[in-house]
N, CA, C and O atoms as a Tripos MOL2 file, in Angstrom:
@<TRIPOS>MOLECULE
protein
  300   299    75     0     0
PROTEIN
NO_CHARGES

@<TRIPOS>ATOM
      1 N          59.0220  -75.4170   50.0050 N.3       1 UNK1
      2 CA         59.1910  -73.9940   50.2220 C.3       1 UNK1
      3 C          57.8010  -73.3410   50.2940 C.2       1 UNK1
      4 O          56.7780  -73.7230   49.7250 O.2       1 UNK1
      5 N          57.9550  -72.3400   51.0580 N.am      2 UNK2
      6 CA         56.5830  -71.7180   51.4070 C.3       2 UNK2
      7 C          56.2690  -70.7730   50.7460 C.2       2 UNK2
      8 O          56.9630  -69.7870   50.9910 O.2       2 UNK2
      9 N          55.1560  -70.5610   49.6450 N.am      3 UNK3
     10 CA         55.1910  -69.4410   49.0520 C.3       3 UNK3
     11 C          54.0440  -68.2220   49.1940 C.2       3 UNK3
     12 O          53.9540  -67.2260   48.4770 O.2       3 UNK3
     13 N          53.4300  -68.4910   50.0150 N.am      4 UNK4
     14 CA         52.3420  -67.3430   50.8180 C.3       4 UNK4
     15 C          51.5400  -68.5800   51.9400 C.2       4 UNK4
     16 O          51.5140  -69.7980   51.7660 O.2       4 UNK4
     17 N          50.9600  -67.8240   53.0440 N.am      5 UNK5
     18 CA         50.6450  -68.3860   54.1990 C.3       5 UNK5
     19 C          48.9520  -67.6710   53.9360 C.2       5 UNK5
     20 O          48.9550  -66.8440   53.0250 O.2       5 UNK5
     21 N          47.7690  -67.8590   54.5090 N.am      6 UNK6
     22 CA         46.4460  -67.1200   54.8240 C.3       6 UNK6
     23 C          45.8450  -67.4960   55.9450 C.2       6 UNK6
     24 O          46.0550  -68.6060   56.4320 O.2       6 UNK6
     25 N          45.4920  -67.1150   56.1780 N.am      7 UNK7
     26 CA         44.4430  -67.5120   57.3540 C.3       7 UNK7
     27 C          42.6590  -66.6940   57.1270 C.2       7 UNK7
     28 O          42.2730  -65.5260   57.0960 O.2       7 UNK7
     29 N          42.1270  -67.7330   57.0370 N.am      8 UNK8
     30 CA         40.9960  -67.1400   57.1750 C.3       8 UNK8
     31 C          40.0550  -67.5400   58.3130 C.2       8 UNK8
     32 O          39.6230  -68.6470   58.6350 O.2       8 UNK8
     33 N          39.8380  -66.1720   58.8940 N.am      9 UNK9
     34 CA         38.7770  -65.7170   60.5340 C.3       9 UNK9
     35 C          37.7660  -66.5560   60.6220 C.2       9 UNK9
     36 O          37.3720  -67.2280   61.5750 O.2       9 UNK9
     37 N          37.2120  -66.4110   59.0650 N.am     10 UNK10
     38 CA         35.9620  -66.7250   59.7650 C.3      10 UNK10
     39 C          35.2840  -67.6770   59.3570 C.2      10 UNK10
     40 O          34.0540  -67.7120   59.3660 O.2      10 UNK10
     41 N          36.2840  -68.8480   58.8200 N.am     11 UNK11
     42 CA         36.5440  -70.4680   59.1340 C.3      11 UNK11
     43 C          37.2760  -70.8300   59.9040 C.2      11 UNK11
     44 O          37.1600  -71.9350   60.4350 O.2      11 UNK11
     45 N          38.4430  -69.8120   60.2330 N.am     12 UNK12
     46 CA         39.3240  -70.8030   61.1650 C.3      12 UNK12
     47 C          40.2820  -71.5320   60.2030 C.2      12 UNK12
     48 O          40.1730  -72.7190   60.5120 O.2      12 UNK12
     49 N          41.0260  -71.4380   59.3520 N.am     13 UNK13
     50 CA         41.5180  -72.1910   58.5230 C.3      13 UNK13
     51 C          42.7660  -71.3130   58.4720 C.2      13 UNK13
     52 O          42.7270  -70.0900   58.3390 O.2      13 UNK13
     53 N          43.9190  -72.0700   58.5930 N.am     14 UNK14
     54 CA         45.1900  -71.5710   58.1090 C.3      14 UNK14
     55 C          45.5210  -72.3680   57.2650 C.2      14 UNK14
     56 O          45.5910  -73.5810   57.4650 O.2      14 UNK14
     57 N          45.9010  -71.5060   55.6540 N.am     15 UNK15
     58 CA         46.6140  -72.5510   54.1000 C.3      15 UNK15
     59 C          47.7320  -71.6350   53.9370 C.2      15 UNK15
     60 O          47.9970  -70.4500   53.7360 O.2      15 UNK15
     61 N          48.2790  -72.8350   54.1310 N.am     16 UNK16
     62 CA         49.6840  -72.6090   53.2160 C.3      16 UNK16
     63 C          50.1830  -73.0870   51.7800 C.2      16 UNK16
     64 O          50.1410  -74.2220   51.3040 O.2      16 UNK16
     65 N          50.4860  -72.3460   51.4300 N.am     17 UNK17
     66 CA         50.6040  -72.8240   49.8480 C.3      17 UNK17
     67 C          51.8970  -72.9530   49.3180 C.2      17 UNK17
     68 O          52.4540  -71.8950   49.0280 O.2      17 UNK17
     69 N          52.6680  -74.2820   49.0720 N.am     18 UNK18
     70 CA         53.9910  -74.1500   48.4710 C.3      18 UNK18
     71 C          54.2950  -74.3820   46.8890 C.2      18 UNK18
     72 O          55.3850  -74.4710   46.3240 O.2      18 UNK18
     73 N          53.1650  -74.4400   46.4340 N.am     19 UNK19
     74 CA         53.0200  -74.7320   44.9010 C.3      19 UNK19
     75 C          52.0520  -74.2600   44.3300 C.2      19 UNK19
     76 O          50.9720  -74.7830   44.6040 O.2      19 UNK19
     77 N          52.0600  -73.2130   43.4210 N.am     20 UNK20
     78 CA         51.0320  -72.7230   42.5660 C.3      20 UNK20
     79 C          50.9540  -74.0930   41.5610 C.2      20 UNK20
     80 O          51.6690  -75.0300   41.2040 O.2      20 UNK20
     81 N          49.3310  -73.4500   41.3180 N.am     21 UNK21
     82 CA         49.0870  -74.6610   40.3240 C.3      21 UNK21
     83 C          47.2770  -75.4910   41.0160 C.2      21 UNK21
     84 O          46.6930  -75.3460   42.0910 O.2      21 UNK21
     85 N          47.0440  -76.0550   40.1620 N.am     22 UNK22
     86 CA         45.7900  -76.8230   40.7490 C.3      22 UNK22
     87 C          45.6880  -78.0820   41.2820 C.2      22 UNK22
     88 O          46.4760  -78.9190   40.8410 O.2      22 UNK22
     89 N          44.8440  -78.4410   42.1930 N.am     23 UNK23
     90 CA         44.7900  -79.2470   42.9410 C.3      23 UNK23
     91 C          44.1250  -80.5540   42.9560 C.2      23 UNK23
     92 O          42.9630  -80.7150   43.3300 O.2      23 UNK23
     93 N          44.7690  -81.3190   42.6090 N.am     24 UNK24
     94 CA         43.8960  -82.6700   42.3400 C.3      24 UNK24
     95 C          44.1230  -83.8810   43.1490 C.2      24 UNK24
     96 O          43.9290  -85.0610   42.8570 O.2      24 UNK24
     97 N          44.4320  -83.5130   43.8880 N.am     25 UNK25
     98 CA         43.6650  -84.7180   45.5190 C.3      25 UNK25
     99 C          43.9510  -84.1890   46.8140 C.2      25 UNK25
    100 O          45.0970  -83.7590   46.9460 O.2      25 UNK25
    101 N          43.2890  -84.1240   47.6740 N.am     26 UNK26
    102 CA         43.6500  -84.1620   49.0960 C.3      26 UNK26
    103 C          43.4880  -85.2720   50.2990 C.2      26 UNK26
    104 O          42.5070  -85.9310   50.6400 O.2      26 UNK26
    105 N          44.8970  -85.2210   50.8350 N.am     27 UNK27
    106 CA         44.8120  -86.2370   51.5040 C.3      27 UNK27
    107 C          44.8020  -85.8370   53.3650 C.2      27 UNK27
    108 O          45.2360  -84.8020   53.8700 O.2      27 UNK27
    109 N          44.1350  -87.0830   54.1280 N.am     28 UNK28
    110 CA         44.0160  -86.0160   55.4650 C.3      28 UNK28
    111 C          45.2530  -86.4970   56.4480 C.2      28 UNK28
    112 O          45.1960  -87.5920   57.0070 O.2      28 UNK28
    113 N          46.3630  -85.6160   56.6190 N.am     29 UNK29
    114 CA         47.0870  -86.2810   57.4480 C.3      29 UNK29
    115 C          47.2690  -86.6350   58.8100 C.2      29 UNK29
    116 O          47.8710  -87.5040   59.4400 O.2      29 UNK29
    117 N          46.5140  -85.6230   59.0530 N.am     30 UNK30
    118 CA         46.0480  -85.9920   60.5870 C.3      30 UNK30
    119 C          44.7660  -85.3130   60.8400 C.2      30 UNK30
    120 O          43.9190  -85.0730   59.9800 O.2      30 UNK30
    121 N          44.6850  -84.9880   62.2370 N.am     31 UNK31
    122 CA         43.3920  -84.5540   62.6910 C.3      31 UNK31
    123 C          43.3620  -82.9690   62.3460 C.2      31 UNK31
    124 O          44.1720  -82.0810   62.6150 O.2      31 UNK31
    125 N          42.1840  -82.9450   61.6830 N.am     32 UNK32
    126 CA         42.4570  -81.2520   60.9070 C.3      32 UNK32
    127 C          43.2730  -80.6820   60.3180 C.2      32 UNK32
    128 O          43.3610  -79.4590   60.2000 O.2      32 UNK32
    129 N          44.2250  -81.7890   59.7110 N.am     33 UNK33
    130 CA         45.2530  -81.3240   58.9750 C.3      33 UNK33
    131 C          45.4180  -82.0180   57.4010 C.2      33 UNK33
    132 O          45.8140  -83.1830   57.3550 O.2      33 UNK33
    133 N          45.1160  -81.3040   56.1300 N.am     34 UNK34
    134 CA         44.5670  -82.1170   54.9930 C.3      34 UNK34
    135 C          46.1170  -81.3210   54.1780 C.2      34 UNK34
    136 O          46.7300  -80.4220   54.7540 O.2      34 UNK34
    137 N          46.4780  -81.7880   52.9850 N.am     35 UNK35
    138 CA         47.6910  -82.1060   52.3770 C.3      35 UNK35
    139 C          47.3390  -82.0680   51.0530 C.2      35 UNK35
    140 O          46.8640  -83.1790   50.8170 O.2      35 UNK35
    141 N          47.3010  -81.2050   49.7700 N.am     36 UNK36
    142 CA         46.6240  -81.0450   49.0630 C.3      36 UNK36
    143 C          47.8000  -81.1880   47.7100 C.2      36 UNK36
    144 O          48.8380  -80.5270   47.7320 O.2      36 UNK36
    145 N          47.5080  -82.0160   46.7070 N.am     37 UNK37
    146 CA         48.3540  -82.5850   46.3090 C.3      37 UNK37
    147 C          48.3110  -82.4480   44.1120 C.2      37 UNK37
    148 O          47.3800  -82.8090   43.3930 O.2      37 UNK37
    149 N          49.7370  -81.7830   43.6410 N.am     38 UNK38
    150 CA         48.7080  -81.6110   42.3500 C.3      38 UNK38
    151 C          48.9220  -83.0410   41.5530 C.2      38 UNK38
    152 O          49.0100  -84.0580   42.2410 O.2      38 UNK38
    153 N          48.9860  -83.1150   40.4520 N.am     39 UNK39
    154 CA         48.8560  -84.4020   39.7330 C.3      39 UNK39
    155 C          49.5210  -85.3100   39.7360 C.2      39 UNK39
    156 O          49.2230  -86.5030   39.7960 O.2      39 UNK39
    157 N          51.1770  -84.4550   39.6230 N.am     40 UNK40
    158 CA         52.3000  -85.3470   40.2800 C.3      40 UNK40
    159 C          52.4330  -85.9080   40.7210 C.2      40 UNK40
    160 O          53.2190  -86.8190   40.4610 O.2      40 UNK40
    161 N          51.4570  -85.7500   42.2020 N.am     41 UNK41
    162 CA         51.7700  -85.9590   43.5680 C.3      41 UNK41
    163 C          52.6310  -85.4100   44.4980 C.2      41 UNK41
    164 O          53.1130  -85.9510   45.4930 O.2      41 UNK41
    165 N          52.8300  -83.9300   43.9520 N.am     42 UNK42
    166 CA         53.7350  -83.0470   44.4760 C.3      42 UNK42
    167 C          53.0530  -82.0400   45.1500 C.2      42 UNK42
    168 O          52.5320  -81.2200   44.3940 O.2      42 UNK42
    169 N          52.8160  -81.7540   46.9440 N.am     43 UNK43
    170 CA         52.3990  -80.6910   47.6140 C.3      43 UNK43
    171 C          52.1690  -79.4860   47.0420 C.2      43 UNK43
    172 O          53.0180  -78.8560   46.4100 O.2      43 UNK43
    173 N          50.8780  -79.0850   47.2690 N.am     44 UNK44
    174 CA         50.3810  -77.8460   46.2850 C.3      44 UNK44
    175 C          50.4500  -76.7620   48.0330 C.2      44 UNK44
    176 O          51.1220  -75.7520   48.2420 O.2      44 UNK44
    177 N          49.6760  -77.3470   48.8100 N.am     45 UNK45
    178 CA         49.1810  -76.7730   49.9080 C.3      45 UNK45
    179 C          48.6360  -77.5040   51.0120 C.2      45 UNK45
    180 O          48.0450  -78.5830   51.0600 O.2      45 UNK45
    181 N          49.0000  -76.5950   51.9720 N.am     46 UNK46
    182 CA         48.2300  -77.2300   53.0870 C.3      46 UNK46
    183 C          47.2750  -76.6780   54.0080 C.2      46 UNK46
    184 O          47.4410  -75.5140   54.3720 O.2      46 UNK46
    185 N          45.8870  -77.6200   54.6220 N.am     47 UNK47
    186 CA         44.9040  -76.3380   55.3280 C.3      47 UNK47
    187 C          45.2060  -77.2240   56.3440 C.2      47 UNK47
    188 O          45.5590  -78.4000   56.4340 O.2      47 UNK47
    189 N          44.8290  -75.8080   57.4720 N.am     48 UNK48
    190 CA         44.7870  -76.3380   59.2080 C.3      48 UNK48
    191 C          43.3520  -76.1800   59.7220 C.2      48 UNK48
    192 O          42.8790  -75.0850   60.0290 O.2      48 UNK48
    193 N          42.7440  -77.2440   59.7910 N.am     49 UNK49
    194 CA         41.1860  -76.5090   60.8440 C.3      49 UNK49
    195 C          41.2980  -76.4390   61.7350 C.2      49 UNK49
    196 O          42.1510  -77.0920   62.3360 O.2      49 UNK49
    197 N          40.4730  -75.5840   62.3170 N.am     50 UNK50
    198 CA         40.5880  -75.3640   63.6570 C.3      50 UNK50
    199 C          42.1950  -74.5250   64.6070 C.2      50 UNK50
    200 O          42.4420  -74.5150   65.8130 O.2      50 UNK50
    201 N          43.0640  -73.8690   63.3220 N.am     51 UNK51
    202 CA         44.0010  -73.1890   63.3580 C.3      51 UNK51
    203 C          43.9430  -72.5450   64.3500 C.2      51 UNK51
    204 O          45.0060  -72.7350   64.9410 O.2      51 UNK51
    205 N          42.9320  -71.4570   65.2570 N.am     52 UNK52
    206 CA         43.3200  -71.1040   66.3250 C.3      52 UNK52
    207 C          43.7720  -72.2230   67.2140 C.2      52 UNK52
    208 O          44.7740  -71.9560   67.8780 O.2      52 UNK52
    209 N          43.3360  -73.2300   67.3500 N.am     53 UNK53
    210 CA         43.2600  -74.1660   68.5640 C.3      53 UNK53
    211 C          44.6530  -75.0880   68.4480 C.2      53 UNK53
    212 O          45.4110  -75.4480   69.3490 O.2      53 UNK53
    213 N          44.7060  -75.3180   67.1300 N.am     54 UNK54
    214 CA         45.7500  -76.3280   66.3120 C.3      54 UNK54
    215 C          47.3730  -75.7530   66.6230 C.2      54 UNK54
    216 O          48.2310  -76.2690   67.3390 O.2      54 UNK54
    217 N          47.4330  -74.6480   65.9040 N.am     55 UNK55
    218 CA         48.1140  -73.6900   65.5850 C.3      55 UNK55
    219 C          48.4740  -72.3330   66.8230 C.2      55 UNK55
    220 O          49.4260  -72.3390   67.6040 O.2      55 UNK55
    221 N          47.6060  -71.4440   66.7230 N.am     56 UNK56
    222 CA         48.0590  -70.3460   66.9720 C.3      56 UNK56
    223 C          47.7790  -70.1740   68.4000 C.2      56 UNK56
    224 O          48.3010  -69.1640   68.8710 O.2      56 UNK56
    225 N          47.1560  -70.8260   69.1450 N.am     57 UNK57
    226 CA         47.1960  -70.6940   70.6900 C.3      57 UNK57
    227 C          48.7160  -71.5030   71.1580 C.2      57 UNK57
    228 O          49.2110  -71.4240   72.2830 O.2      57 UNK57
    229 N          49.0530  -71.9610   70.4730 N.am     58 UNK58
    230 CA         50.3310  -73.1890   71.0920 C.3      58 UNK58
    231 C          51.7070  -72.6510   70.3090 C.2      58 UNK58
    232 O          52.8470  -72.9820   70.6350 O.2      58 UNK58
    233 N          51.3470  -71.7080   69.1520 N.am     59 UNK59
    234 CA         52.5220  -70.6980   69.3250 C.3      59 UNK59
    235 C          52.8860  -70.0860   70.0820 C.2      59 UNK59
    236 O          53.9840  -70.1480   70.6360 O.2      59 UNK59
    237 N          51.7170  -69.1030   70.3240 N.am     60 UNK60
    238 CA         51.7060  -67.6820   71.4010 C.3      60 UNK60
    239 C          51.9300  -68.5670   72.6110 C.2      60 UNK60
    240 O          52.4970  -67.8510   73.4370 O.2      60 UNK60
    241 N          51.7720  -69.6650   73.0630 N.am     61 UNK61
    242 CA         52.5280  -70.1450   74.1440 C.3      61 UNK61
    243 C          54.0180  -70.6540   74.2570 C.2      61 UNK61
    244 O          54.6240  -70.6240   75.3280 O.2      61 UNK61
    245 N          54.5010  -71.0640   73.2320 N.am     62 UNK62
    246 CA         55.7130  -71.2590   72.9560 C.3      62 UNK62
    247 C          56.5590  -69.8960   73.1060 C.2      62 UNK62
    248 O          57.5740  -69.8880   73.8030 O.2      62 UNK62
    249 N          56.2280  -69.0450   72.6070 N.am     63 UNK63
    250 CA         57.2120  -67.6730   72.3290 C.3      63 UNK63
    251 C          56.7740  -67.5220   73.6250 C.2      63 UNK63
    252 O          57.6110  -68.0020   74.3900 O.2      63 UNK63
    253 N          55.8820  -67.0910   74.1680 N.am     64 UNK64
    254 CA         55.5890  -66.4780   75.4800 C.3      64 UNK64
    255 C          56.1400  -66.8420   76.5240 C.2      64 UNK64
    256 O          56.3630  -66.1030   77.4830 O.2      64 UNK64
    257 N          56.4770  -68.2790   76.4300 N.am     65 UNK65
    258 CA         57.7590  -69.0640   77.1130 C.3      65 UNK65
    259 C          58.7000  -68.8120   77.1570 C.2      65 UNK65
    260 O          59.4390  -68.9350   78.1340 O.2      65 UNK65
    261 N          58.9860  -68.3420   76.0140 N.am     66 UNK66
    262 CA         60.6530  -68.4170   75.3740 C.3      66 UNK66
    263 C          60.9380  -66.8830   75.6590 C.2      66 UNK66
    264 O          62.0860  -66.4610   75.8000 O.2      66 UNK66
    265 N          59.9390  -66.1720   75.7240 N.am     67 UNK67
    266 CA         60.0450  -64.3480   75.9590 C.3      67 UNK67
    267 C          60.6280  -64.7310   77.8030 C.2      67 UNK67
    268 O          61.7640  -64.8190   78.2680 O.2      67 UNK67
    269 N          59.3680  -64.8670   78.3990 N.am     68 UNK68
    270 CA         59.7310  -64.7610   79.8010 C.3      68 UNK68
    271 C          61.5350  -65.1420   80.4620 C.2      68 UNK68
    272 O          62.2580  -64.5110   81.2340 O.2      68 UNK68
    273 N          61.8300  -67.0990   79.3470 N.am     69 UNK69
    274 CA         63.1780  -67.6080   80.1890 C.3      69 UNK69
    275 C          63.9700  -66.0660   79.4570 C.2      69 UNK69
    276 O          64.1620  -65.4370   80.4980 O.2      69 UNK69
    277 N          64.3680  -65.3880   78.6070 N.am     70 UNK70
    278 CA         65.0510  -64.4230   78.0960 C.3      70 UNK70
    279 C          64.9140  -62.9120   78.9700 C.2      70 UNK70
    280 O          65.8060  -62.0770   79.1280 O.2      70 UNK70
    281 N          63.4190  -62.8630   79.5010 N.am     71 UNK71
    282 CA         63.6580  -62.4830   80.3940 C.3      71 UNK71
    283 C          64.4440  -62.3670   81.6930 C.2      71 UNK71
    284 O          64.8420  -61.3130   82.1880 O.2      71 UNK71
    285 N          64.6030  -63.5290   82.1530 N.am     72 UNK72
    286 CA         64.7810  -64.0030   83.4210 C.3      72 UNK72
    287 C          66.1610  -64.3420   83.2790 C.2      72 UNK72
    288 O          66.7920  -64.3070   84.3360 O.2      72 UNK72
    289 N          67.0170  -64.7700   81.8960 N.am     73 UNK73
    290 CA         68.5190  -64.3530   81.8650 C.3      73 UNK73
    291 C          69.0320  -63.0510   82.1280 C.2      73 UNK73
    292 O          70.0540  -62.7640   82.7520 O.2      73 UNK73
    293 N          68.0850  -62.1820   81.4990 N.am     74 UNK74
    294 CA         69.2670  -61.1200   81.4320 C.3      74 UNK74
    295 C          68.7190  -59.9510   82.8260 C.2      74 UNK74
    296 O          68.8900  -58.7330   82.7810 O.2      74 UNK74
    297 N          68.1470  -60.6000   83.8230 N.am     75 UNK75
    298 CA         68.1030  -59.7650   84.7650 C.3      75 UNK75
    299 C          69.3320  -60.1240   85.7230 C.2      75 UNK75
    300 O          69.5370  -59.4620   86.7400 O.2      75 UNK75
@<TRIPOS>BOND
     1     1     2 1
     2     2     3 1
     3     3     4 2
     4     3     5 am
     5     5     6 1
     6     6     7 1
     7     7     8 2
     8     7     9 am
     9     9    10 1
    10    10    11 1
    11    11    12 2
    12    11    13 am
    13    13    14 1
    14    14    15 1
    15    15    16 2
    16    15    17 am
    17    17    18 1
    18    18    19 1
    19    19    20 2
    20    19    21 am
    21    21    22 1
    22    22    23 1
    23    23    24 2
    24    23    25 am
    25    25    26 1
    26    26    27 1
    27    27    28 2
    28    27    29 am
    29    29    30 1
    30    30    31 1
    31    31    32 2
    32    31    33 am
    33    33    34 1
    34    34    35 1
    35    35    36 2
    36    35    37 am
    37    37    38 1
    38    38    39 1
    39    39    40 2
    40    39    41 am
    41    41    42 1
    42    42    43 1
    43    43    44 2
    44    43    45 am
    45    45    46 1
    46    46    47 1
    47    47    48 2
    48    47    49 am
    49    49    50 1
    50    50    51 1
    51    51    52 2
    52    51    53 am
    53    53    54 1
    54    54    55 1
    55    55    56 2
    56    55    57 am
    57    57    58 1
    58    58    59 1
    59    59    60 2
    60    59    61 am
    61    61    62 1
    62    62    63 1
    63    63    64 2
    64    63    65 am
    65    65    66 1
    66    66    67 1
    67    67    68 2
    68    67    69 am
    69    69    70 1
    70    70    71 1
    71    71    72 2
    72    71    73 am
    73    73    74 1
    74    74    75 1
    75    75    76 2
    76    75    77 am
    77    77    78 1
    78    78    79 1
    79    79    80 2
    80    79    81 am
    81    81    82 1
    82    82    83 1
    83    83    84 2
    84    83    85 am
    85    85    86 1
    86    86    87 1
    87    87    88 2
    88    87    89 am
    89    89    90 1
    90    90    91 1
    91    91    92 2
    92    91    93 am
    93    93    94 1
    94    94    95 1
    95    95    96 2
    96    95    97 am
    97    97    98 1
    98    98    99 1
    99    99   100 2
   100    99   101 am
   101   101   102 1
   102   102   103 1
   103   103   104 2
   104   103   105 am
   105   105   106 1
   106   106   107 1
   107   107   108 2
   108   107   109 am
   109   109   110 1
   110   110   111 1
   111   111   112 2
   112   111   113 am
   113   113   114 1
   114   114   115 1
   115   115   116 2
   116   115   117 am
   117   117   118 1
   118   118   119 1
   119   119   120 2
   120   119   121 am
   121   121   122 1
   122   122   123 1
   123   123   124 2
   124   123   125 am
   125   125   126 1
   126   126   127 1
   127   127   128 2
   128   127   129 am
   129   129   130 1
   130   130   131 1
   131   131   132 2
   132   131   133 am
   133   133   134 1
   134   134   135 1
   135   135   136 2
   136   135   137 am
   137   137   138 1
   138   138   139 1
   139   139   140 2
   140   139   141 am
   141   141   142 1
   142   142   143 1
   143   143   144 2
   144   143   145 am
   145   145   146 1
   146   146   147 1
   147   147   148 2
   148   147   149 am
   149   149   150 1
   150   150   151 1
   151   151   152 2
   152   151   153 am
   153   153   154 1
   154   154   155 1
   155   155   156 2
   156   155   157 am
   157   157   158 1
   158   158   159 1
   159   159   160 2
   160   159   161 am
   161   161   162 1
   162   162   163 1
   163   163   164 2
   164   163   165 am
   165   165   166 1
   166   166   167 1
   167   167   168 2
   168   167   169 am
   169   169   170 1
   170   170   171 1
   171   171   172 2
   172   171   173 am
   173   173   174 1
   174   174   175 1
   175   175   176 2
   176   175   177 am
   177   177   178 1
   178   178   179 1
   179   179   180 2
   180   179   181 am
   181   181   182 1
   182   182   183 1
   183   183   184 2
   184   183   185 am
   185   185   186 1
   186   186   187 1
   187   187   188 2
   188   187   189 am
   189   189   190 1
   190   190   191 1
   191   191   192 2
   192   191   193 am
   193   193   194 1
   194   194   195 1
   195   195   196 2
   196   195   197 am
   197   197   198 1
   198   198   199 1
   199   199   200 2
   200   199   201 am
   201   201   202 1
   202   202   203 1
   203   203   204 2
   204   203   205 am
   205   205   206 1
   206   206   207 1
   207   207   208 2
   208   207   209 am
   209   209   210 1
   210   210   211 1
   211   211   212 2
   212   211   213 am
   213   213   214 1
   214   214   215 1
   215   215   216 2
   216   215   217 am
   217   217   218 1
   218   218   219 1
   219   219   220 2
   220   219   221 am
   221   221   222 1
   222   222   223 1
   223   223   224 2
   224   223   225 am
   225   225   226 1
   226   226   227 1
   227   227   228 2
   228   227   229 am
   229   229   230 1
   230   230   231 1
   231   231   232 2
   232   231   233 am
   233   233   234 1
   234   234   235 1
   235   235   236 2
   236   235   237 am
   237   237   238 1
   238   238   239 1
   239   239   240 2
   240   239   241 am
   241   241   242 1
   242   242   243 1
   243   243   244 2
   244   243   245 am
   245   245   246 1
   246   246   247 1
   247   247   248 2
   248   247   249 am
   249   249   250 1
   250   250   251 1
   251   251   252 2
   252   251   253 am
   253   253   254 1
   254   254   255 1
   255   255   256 2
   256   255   257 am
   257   257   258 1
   258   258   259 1
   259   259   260 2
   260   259   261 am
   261   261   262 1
   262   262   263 1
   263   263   264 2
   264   263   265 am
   265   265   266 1
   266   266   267 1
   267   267   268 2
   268   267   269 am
   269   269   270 1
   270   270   271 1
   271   271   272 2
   272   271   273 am
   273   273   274 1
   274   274   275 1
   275   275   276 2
   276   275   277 am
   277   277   278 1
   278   278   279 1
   279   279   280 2
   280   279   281 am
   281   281   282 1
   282   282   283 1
   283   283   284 2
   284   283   285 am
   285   285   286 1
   286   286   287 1
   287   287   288 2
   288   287   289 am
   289   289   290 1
   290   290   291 1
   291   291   292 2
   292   291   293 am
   293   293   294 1
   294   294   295 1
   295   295   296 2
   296   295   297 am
   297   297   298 1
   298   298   299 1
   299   299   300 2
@<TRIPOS>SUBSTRUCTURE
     1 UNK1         2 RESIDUE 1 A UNK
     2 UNK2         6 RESIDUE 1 A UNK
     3 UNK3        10 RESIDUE 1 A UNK
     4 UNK4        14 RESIDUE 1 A UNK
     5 UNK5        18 RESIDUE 1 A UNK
     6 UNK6        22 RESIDUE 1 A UNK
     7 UNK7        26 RESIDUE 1 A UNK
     8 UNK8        30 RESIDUE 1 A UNK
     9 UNK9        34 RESIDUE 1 A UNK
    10 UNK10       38 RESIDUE 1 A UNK
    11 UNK11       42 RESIDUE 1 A UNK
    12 UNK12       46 RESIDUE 1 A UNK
    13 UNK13       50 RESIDUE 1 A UNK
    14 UNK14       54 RESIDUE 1 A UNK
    15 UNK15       58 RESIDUE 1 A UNK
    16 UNK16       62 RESIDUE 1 A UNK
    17 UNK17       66 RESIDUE 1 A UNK
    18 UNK18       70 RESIDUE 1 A UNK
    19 UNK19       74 RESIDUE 1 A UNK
    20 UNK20       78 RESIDUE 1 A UNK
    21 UNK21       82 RESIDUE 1 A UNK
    22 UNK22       86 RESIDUE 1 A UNK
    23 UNK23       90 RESIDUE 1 A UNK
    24 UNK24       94 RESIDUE 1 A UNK
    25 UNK25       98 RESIDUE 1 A UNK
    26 UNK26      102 RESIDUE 1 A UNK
    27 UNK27      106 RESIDUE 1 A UNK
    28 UNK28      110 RESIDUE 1 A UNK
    29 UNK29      114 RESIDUE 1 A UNK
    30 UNK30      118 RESIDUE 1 A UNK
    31 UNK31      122 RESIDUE 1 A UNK
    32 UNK32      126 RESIDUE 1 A UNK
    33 UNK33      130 RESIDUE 1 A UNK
    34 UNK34      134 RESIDUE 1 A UNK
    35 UNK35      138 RESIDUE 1 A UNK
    36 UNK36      142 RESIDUE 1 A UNK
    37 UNK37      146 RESIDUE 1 A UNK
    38 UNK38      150 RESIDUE 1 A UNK
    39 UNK39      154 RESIDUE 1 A UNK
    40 UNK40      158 RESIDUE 1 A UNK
    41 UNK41      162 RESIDUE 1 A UNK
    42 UNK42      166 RESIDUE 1 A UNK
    43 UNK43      170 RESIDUE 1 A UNK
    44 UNK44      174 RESIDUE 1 A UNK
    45 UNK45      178 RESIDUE 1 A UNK
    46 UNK46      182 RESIDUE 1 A UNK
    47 UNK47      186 RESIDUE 1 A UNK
    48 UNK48      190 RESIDUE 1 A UNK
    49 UNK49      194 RESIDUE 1 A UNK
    50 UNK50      198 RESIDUE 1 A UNK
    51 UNK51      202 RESIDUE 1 A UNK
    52 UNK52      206 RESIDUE 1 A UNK
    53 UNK53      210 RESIDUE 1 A UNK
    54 UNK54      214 RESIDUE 1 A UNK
    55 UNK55      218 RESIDUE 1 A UNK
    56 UNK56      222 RESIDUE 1 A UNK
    57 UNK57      226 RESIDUE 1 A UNK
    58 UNK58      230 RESIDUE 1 A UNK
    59 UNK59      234 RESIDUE 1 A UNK
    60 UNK60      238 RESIDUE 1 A UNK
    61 UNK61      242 RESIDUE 1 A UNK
    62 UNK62      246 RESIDUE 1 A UNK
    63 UNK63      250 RESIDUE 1 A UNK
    64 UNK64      254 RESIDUE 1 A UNK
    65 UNK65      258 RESIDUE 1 A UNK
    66 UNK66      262 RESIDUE 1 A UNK
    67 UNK67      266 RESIDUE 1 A UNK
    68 UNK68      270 RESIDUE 1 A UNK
    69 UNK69      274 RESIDUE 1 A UNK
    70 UNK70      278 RESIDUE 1 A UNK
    71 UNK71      282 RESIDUE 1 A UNK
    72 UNK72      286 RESIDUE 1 A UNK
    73 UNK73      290 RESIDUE 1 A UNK
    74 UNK74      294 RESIDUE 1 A UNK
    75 UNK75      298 RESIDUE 1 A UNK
């Protein structure tokens, strides 16, 4: 469960955080994408680098997609 989202500008970093609490390992799961893990081994959070590029350009293309076909039904 997601319990606050951030993004910060001026790294470029989108974290999501589904577990308060501190963080004692991170692991990298893919390319710019690290998995931050507390003692358990239970997901604390997650960062995105490079979030514009990763992330938020390939949203705004998805919806922008999905705006236009909704368009183009209801004419």
């Amino acid at each position: 469960m997601v319990k606050k989202v951030h993004y910060d500008l001026e790294v470029d970093i989108l974290y999501i955080v589904t577990k308060e609490g501190p963080v004692d390992d991170t692991i990298l799961a893919d390319d710019d994408v690290y998995i931050e893990l507390d003692g358990n081994g239970n997901v604390v959070g997650i960062e995105i680098w490079r979030a514009s590029a990763n992330i938020v350009e390939n949203l705004a293309k998805v919806i922008s997609k999905r705006l236009r076909e909704q368009i183009t039904v209801t004419k």
